[in-house]
Structures are given as structure tokens and as C-alpha cells.
C-alpha positions in Angstrom: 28.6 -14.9 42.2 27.2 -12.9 39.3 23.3 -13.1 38.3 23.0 -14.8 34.5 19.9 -12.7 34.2 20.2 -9.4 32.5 18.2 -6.8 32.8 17.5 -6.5 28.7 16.0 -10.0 29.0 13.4 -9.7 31.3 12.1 -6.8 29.7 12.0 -8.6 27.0 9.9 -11.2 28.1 7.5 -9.1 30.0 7.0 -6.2 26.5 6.3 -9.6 24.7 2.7 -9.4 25.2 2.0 -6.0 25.3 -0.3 -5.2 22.7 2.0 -2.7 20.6 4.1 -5.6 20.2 1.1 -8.0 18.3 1.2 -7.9 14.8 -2.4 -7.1 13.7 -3.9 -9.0 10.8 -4.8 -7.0 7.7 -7.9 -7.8 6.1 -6.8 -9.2 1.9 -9.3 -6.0 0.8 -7.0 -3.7 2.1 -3.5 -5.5 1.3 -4.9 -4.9 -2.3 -6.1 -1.5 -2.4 -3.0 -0.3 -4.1 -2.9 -3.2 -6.7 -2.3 -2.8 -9.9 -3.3 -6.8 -10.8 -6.0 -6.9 -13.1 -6.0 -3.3 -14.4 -5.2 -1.8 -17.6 -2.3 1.1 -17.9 -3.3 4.1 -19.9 -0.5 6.1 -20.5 -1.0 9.9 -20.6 1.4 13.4 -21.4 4.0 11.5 -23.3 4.8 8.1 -20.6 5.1 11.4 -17.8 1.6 10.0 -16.2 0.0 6.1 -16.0 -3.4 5.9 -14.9 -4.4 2.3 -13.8 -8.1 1.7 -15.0 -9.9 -1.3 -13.7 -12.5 -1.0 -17.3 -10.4 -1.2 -20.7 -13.6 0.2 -22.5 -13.4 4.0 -20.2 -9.8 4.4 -21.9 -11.2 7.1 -24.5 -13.5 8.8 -21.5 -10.0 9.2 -19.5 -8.2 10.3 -21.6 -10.7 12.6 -22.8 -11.1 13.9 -19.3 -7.2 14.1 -19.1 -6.8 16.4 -21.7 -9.8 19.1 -20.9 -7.9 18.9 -16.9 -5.0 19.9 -19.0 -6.1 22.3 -20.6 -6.5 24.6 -17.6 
């Protein structure tokens, strides 16, 4: 009579719990690090560049800065 067991199971059950197989948690300060939620678009070189600013009143600085970058 034939085993029911394959071979592809067991290994299954025993890489279960290995620790590459845990899913690690991911602190909420680093799921948000690329976030644009609360920030303000300032759009630069014609809609070619957005840069996401966290402080609407630094929108003249940056794009000040932009432009003399630019200028290079």
C-alpha cells in the first residue's frame, strides 16, 4: 500500500518555523517614511519634478534653491 505522506508536505511543516519564514513586524515610523500624507507638492521645471515639503511656508526657499542647482 502506498504512503499518503508526500515528501513536499513534511517539508512544509518542518520550514514552517524557521525563522526566514516569520514575517517580521515593521515599526508604523518606517511604513511611513515614504509618505506623502500630510505634505505639500511643489512642483518644479515645468510638472518634470514634484518635491514633497512637509512646511508650506519653505516653498519660496525651495524653489529658490532649485533654480540656483539649475543653474549649474
Amino acid at each position: 500500500m502506498k504512503s499518503t505522506h508526500h515528501a513536499g508536505m513534511s517539508d512544509l511543516l518542518e520550514n514552517r518555523m524557521g525563522v526566514s519564514n516569520q514575517k517580521v513586524s515593521v515599526p508604523r515610523s518606517k511604513l511611513s517614511a515614504g509618505s506623502v500624507v500630510n505634505k505639500y507638492p511643489v512642483v518644479l521645471d515645468d510638472g518634470r519634478t514634484i518635491i514633497f515639503i512637509s512646511d508650506k511656508s519653505r516653498e519660496r526657499e525651495i524653489r529658490l534653491r532649485y533654480a540656483l542647482k539649475k543653474g549649474y
